[in-house]
C-alpha positions as CSV (number, residue, x, y, z in Angstrom):
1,X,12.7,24.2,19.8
2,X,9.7,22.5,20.9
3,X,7.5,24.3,18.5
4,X,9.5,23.1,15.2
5,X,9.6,20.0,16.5
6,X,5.9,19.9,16.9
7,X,5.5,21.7,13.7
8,X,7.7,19.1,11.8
9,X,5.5,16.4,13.3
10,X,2.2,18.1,12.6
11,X,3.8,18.1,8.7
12,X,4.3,14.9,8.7
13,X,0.8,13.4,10.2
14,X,-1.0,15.8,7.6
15,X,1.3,14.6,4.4
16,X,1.2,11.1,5.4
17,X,-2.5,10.6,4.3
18,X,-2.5,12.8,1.0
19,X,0.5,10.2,-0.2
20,X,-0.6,6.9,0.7
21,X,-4.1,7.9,0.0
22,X,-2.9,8.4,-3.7
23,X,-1.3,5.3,-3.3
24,X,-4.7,3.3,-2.6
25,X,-6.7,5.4,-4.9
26,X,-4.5,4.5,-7.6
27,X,-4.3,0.9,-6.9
28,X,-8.3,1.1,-7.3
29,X,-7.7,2.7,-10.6
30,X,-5.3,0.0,-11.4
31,X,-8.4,-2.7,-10.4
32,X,-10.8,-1.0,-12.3
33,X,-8.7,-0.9,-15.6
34,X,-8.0,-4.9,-15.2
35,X,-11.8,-5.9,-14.2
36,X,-13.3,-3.8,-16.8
37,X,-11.6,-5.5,-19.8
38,X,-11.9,-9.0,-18.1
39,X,-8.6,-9.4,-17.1
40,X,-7.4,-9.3,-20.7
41,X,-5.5,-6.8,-22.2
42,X,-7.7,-6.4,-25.1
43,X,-4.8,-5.3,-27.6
44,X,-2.5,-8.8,-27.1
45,X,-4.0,-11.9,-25.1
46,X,-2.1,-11.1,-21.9
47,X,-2.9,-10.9,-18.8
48,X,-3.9,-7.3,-17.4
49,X,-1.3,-4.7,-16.5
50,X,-1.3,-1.3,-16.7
51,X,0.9,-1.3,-20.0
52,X,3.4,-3.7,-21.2
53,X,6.4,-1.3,-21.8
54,X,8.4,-0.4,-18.1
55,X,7.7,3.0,-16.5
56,X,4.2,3.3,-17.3
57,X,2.7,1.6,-14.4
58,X,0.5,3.8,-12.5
59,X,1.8,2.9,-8.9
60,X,5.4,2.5,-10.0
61,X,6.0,4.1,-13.5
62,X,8.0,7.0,-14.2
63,X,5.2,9.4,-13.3
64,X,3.6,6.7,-10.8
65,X,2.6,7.3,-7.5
66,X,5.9,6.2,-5.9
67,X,7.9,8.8,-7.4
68,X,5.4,11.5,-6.6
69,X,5.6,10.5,-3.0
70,X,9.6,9.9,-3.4
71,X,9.6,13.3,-4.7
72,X,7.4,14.8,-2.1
73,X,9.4,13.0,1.1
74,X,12.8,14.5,-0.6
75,X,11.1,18.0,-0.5
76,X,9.9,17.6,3.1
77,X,12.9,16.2,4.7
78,X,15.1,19.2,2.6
79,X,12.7,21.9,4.0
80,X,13.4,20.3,7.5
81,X,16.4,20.5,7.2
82,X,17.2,23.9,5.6
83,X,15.0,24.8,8.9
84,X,17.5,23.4,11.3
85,X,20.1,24.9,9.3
86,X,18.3,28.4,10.3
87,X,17.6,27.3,13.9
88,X,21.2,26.4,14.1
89,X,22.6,29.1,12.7
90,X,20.7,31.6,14.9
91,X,21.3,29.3,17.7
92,X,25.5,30.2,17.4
93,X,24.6,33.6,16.6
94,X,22.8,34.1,19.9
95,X,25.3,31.8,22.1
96,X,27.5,34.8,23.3
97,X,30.8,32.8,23.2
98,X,29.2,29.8,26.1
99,X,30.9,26.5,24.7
100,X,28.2,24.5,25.4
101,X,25.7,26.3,23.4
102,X,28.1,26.3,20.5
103,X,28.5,23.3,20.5
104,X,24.9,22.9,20.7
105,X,24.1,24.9,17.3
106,X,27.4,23.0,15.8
107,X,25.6,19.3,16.2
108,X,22.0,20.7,15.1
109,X,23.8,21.9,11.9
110,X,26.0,18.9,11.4
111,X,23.5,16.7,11.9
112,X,21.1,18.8,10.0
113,X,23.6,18.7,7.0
114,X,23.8,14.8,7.2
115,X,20.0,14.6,7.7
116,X,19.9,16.4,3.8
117,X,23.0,14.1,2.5
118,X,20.9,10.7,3.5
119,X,17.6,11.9,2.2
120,X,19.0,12.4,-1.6
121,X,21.0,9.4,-1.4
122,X,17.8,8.0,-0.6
123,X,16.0,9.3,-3.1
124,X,18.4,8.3,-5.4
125,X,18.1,4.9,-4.3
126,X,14.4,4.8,-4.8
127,X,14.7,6.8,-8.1
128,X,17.6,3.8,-8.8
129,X,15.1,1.2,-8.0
130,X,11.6,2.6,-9.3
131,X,13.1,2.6,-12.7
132,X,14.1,-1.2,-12.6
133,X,10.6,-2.5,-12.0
């Protein structure tokens, strides 16, 4: 049990700086677009954004940089839990009929279970909200 624990962690660390690395190289993008045309959207005297329609920001668009780390924090945390599912499943198997450990493997895939219901409703929340800016 310690060892998926660790390994989960060890996920995490190593997927936290791919994501919000994207996020600050694509905020540099973002700069680079503005400073190179003056600050001016050169097609209608505004003021620099990434595009004027919704969903096309780079950071927060449709195929922005949020979504992609949405996306890739819903597939983590439904891995995770599909291996606590496992572990929990063997877990009963292998608990011989003692109470305790049945209980045990009944809470790791119960709260495995609701671990998977909270993420999607979470990503459908950020889906929700990504789409109104």
């Amino acid at each position: 049990m310690k060892f998926l624990r660790r390994l989960l962690i060890t996920l995490t660390v190593l997927a936290c700086p791919l994501v919000f690395g994207g996020v600050v190289a694509a905020a540099g993008e973002f700069n680079d677009v503005c400073n190179n045309s003056g600050g001016v959207n050169t097609s209608s005297s505004t003021l620099c954004t990434a595009n004027s329609s919704p969903n096309t920001n780079p950071i927060s668009g449709k195929d922005g940089i949020l979504h992609r780390a949405a996306e890739i924090l819903a597939f983590l945390t439904g891995v995770a839990s599909v291996i606590m599912i496992i572990v929990g499943g063997l877990k009963y198997i292998l608990a011989n009929g003692d109470a305790s450990s049945i209980n045990s493997a009944r809470n790791t895939i119960l709260y495995a279970l609701v671990g998977l219901l909270i993420a999607l409703m979470a990503q459908a929340i950020i889906s929700f909200v990504l789409n109104r800016l």
